[in-house]
SEMI-14410 format. One record per residue (C-alpha): y, x, z. Coordinates in steps of 0.05 Angstrom, whole numbers, m for minus. Each point is the difference from the previous one (the first is absolute). Last residue first. Example, Ala and Ser with C-alpha at 12.3 -4.5 7.8 and 13.67 -1.06 7.14 Angstrom:
residues 2
+--------+--------+--------+
|      v |      u |      w |
+--------+--------+--------+
|    m21 |    273 |    143 |
|    m69 |    m27 |     13 |
+--------+--------+--------+
END
This chain:
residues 225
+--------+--------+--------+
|      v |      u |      w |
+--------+--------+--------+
|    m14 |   1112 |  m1965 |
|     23 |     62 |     31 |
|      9 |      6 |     71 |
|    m59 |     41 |     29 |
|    m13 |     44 |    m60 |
|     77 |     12 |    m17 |
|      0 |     28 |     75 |
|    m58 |     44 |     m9 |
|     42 |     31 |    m59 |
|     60 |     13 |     43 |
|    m37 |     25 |     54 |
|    m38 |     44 |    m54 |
|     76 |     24 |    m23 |
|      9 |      9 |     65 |
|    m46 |     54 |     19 |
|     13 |     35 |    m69 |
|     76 |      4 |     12 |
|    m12 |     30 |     66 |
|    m47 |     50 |    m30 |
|     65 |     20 |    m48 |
|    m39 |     19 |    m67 |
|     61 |     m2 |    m49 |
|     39 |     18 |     62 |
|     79 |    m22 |      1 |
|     m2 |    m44 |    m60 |
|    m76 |    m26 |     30 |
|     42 |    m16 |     72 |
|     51 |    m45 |    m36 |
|    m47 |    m28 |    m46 |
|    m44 |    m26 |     64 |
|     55 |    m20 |     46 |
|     28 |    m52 |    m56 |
|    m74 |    m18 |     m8 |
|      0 |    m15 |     73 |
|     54 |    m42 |     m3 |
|    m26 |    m39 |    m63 |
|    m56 |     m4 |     48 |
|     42 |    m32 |     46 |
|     37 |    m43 |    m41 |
|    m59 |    m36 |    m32 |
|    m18 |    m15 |     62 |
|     56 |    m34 |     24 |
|      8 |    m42 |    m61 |
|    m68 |    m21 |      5 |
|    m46 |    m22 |    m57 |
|    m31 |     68 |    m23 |
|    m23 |      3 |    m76 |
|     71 |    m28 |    m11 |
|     19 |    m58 |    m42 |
|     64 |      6 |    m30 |
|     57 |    m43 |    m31 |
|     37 |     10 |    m49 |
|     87 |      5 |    m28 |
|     30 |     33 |    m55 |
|     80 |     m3 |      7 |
|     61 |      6 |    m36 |
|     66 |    m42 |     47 |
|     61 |    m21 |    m60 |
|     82 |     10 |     10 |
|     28 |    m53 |     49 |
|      2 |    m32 |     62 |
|    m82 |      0 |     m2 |
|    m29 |    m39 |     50 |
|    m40 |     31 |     59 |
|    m79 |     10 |    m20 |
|    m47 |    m37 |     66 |
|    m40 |     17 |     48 |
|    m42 |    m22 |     51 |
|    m61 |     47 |     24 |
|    m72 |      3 |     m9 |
|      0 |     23 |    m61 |
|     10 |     69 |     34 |
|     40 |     50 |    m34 |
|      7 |     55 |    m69 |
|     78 |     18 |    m14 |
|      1 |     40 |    m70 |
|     49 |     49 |    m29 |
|      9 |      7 |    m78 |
|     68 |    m21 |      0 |
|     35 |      5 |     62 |
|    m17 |    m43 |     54 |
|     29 |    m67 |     39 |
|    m44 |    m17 |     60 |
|     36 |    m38 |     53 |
|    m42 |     m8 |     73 |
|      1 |    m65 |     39 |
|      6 |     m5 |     81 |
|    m43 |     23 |     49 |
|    m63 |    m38 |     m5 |
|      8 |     13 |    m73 |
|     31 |    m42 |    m67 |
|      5 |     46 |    m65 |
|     52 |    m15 |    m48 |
|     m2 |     37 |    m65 |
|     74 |      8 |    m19 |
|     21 |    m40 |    m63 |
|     73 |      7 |     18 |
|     50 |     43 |    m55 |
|    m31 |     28 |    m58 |
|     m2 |     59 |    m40 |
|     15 |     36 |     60 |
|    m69 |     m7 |     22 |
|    m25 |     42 |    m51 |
|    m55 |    m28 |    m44 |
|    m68 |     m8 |      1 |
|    m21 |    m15 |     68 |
|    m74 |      1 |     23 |
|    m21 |    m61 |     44 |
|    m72 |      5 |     35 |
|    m30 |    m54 |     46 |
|    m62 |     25 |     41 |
|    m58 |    m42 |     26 |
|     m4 |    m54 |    m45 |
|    m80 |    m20 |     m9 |
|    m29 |     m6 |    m77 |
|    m25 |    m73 |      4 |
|    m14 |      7 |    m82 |
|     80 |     13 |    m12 |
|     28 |    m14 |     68 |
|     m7 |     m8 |     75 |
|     45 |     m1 |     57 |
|     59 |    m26 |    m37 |
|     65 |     41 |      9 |
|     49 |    m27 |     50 |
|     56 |    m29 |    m19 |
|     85 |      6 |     22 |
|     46 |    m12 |    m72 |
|    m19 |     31 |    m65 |
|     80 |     12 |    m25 |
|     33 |    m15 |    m73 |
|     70 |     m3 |      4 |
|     15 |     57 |    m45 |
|    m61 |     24 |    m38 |
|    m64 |     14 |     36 |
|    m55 |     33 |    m46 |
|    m70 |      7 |     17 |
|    m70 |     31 |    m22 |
|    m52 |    m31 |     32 |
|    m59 |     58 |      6 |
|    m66 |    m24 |     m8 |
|    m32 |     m6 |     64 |
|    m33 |     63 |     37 |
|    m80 |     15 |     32 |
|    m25 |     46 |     46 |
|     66 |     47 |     10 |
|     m5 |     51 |     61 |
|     83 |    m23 |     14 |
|     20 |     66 |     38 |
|    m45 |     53 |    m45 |
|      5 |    m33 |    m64 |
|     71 |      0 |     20 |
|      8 |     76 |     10 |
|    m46 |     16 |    m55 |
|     43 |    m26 |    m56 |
|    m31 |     12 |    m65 |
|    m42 |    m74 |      5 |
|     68 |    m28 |      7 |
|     40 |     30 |    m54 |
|    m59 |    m17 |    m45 |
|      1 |    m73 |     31 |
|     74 |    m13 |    m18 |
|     m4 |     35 |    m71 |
|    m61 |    m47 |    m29 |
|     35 |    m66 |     40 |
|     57 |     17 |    m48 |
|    m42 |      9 |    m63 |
|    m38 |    m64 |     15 |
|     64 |    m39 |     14 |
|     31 |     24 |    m70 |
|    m55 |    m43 |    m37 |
|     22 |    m56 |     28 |
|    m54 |    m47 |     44 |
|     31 |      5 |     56 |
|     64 |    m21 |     m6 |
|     48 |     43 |     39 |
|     30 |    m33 |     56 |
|     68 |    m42 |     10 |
|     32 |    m10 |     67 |
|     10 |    m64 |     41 |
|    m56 |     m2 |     65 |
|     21 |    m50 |     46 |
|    m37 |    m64 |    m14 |
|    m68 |     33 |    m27 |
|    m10 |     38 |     63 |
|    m15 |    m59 |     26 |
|    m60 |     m8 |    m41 |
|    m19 |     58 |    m35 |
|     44 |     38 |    m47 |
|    m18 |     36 |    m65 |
|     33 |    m55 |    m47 |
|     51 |     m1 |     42 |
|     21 |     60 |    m26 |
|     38 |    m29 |    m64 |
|    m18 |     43 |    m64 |
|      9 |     64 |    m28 |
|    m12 |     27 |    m71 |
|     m5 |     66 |    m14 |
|     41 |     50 |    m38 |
|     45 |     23 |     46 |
|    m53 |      9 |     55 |
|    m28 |     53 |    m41 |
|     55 |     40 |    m12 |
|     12 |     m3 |     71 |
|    m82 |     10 |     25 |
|      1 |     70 |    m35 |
|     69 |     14 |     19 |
|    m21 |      1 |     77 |
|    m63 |     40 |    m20 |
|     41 |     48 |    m23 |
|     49 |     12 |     62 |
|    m67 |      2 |     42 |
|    m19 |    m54 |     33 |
|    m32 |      1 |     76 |
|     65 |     43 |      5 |
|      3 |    m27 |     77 |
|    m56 |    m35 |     25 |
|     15 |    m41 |     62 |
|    m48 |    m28 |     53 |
|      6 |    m48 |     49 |
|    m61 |    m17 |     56 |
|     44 |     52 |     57 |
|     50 |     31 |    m40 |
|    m40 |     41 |    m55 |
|     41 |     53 |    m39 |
|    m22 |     26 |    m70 |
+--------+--------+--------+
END
């Protein structure tokens, strides 16, 4: 896992199987236009197609996205998950794109958007474009991941899918609430956790480790919601 300063990547969040699991799946579903999902402008630039919902192959594939989730410590760690949407799984097909948006701020039952989470499943040399597009203060930032990996940011920021040239762009996409609402916070005391493991591999009962892991825990108390 690597954190650059409110970005974080998860390689391998899928395992090889897991990532055949959702394939065979996918082929037999039934996908339909992804506007249907979109909110208001979002509406007018978003062309890709989504997995219906209601197919019985969605359950299954929402099933192995939120076991490989709740079995990966480093993001339950980093994100400190309170509440997730129902994955949208999407396929971009040549010419299809999701042009600049930002998220909505609240969905489902007023569930708030904190974190944005795209994991990729397939190669990107399976297609050509169809780079995640992140805009920042200091310019944008192109996320294009092997199978299985993840990219978890802000809603707060503009972005937008590039067009596909050519070949087809896998991907399950959520959004997160967090038990703490902060970006910044949220990467500190995933910074201190980081600090924490890497003391307890050293010394199973490493005082230092003990002293911040109740910093750590006082921390959760003062900023979680």
């Amino acid at each position: 896992m690597t954190i650059q300063n409110t970005y974080l990547t998860i390689p391998g969040l899928l395992t090889k199987e897991q990532i055949q699991q959702i394939d065979a799946f996918s082929s037999r579903a039934k996908f339909e236009d992804g506007k249907k999902t979109a909110s208001a402008a979002a509406r007018e630039v978003k062309n890709n197609l989504q997995m219906d919902m209601q197919c019985p192959e969605y359950g299954m594939v929402q099933q192995v996205l939120l076991q490989a989730l709740n079995a990966n410590m480093q993001f339950r760690n980093a994100v400190l998950l309170k509440t997730i949407y129902p994955f949208l799984i999407s396929t971009y097909r040549e010419g299809m794109t999701y042009g600049w948006h930002v998220d909505s701020p609240l969905m489902a039952n007023m569930m708030r958007t904190d974190i944005a989470m795209t994991i990729f499943l397939n190669n990107p040399e399976e297609y050509e474009g169809g780079e995640l597009e992140l805009q920042t203060a200091s310019g944008t930032v192109l996320y294009k991941l092997a199978a299985g990996d993840a990219v978890c940011y802000p809603c707060t920021q503009l972005h937008q899918v590039r067009e596909v040239v050519s070949g087809e762009r896998k991907v399950a996409v959520t959004w997160i609430q967090s038990m703490v609402k902060s970006a910044d916070q949220r990467k500190v005391l995933s910074d201190i956790q980081e600090v924490i493991d890497e003391l307890r591999r050293q010394d199973l009962v490493s005082e230092p480790a003990n002293v911040l892991q109740q910093t750590h825990s006082n921390l959760i108390r003062m900023w979680a919601e």
